[in-house]
C-alpha positions, 0 to 999 in steps of 0.5 A, a space after each residue: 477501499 482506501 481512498 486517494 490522498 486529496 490535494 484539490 483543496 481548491 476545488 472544495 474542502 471537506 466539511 470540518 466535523 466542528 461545523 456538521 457538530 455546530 449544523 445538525 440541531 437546526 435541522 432537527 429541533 430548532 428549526 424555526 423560521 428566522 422570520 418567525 414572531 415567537 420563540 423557535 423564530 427568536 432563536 433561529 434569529 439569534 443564532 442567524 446574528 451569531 454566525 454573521 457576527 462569526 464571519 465578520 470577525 474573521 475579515 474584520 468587518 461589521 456583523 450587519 455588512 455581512 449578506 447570507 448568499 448561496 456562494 461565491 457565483 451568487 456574490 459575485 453576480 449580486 455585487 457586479 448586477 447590482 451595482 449596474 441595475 438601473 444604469 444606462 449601460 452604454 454610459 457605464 464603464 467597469 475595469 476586471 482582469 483577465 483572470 478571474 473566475 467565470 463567475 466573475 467575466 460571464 456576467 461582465 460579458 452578458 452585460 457587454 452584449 447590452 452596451 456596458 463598456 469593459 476594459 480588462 487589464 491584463 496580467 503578467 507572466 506571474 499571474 500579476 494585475 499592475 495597479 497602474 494599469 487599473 490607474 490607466 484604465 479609469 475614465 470619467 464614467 467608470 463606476 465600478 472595479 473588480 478584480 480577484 483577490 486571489 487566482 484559483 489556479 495560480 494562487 497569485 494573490 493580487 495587490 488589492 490594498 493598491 489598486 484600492 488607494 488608487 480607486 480612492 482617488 476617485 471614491 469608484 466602488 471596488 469588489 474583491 473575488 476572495 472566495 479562493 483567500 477567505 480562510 486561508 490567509 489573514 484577511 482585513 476588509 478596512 485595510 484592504 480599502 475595498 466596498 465588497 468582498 465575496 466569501 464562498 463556504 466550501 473553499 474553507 471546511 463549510 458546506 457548499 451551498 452557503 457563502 456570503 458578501 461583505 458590503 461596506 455600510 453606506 456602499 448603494 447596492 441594488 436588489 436582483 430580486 423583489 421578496 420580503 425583507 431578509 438580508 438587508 432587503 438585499 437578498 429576500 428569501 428565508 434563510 438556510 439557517 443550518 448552513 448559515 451557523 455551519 459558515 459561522 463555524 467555518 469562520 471561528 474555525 479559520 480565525 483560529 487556525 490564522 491566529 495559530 499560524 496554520 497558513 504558515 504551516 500551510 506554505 511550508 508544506 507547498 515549498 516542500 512539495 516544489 522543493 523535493 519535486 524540482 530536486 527530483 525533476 530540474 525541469 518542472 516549472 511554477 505557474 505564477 508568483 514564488 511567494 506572493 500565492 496562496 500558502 496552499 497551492 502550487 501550479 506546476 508544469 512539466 515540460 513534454 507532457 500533459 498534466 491530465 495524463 500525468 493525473 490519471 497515472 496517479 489518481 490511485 495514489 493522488 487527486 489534484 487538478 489541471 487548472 480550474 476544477 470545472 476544466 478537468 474533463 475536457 483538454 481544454 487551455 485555462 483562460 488564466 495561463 493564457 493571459 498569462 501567455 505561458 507556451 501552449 505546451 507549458 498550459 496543457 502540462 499544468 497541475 494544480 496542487 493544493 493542500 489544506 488544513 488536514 493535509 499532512 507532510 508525508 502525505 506530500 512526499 507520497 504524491 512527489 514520489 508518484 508523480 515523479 514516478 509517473 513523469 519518468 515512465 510517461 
């Protein structure tokens, strides 16, 4: 059976066959316990300080201000739960956005029903955080800042750099989201000026499963968990030594793939995409910002109708998304086109495409040509 054209590179992406390769001897022979006083620990440790050395070069950080986590939603609950443990949460104020991922507000609103006080900034119809409304929101008893590097849906990609100048004003621990940005676009934690970054594995060819924290040395951070030592005494618990190297892998991958200008080649594509799919249908609309996006996704509505509907005409030629990954089965309104008060009608038509490094420009053509197809016989 031949399998649909994936465009959903958002949700996840396929594990690069370099990083299965780089995976498969620790899970057979060289399966030692990090931890372990002799030789088959030795070199699982060497080879756990390598792949953190990996990641560190793709954001430009220091290997030991790379934590191991299970992926984007443990980072995110770590940074955010940790940097508030052992506050009094009725005397502490944080500042989020209205768009970031669940991962990201659910805690946040746990946090709320105990007394922590929250202002959420609102963004504008392109998916936009106003650095001066993070300005405005800062108080005396603000001790911490998140807001996503990148949107999920939109692909918007935040002014982080600015919002991170501004925080350092008034030296308030800032964490960036970058689970949808990390590999797909040059990233560089010293420029961005921000004191944890969160990085998700399977948003960029390795497994899910495995991801990791970037923590500026010297950033106060504390544990959700009580265990042995490992990672920093942050994150106890034995490491996941085969997805760890599979990560580190990703990461080289990535770092070549930025260096050889793939994300350029990457937009080129999403532009073809808008370009052929406006010529052919004049109504269609872009959910978000024209050039400040990921180079891989597109958010798209056709007036009149629903982008489920549309999806489900295509799925033999096509896969893609309405909205978030987590929203397709139900005709639910994504919270991210909400705050950006797009029309209900203009929310439930949303599609969102998004290549990525396998993809190919006739593969493109194809679904433009199917969607178009399914849009006039809708």
């Amino acid at each position: 059976m031949k399998l649909p054209i994936y465009l959903d590179y958002n949700a996840t992406t396929p594990v690069a066959p370099e990083v299965l390769e780089a995976m498969l001897p620790y899970f057979k022979e060289q399966f030692g316990n990090p931890s372990s006083n002799h030789i088959y620990g030795e070199m699982a440790k060497s080879v756990l300080e390598k792949a953190r050395a990996q990641i560190a070069g793709l954001i430009n950080s220091k290997p030991e201000e790379i934590i191991f986590t299970s992926g984007g939603t443990e980072s995110n609950n770590m940074v955010i739960r940790g940097c508030l443990k052992g506050k009094d949460l009725t005397k502490a104020h944080i500042i989020t956005s209205s768009v970031e991922h669940p991962s990201v507000l659910n805690p946040i609103v746990s946090l709320m029903e105990r007394g922590l006080n929250v202002t959420i900034v609102p963004v504008d119809g392109n998916c936009l955080v106003n650095p001066e409304d993070v300005k405005k929101a800062i108080r005396k008893d603000t001790v911490f800042v998140s807001i996503m590097l990148a949107n999920n849906e939109t692909g918007t990609i935040q002014p982080i750099e600015e919002i991170s100048q501004i925080l350092q004003e008034y030296q308030i621990p800032f964490h960036t989201d970058a689970s949808q940005a990390v590999g797909k676009i040059p990233l560089d934690v010293k420029e961005l000026g921000i004191h944890f970054m969160t990085i998700a594995g399977h948003k960029f060819y390795a497994p899910k499963g495995i991801g990791g924290l970037y923590i500026k040395n010297g950033t106060i951070i504390e544990p959700l968990m009580q265990g042995g030592g490992q990672e920093r005494k942050l994150r106890p618990g034995t490491e996941n030594v085969p997805y760890c190297v599979g990560l580190g892998a990703a990461s080289q991958i990535a770092r070549a793939f930025l260096n050889a200008k793939g994300h350029e080649r990457l937009f080129k594509l999403t532009k073809m995409f808008l370009a052929q799919l406006r010529e052919a249908i004049p109504s269609v609309l872009l959910n978000g910002h024209e050039e400040k996006r990921l180079p891989n996704t597109l958010n798209i509505s056709i007036p009149g109708k629903i982008g489920a509907q549309l999806l489900d005409k295509v799925k033999h030629v096509f896969v893609a998304s309405t909205g978030a990954a987590c929203h397709d089965r139900a005709y639910t309104l994504s919270h991210v086109l909400s705050a950006m008060k797009l029309p209900k009608e203009i929310q439930l038509g949303a599609i969102r495409i998004s290549v990525g490094m396998y993809t190919k420009e006739e593969e493109c053509e194809e679904a433009v040509k199917a969607l178009t197809e399914a849009v006039k016989v809708s």
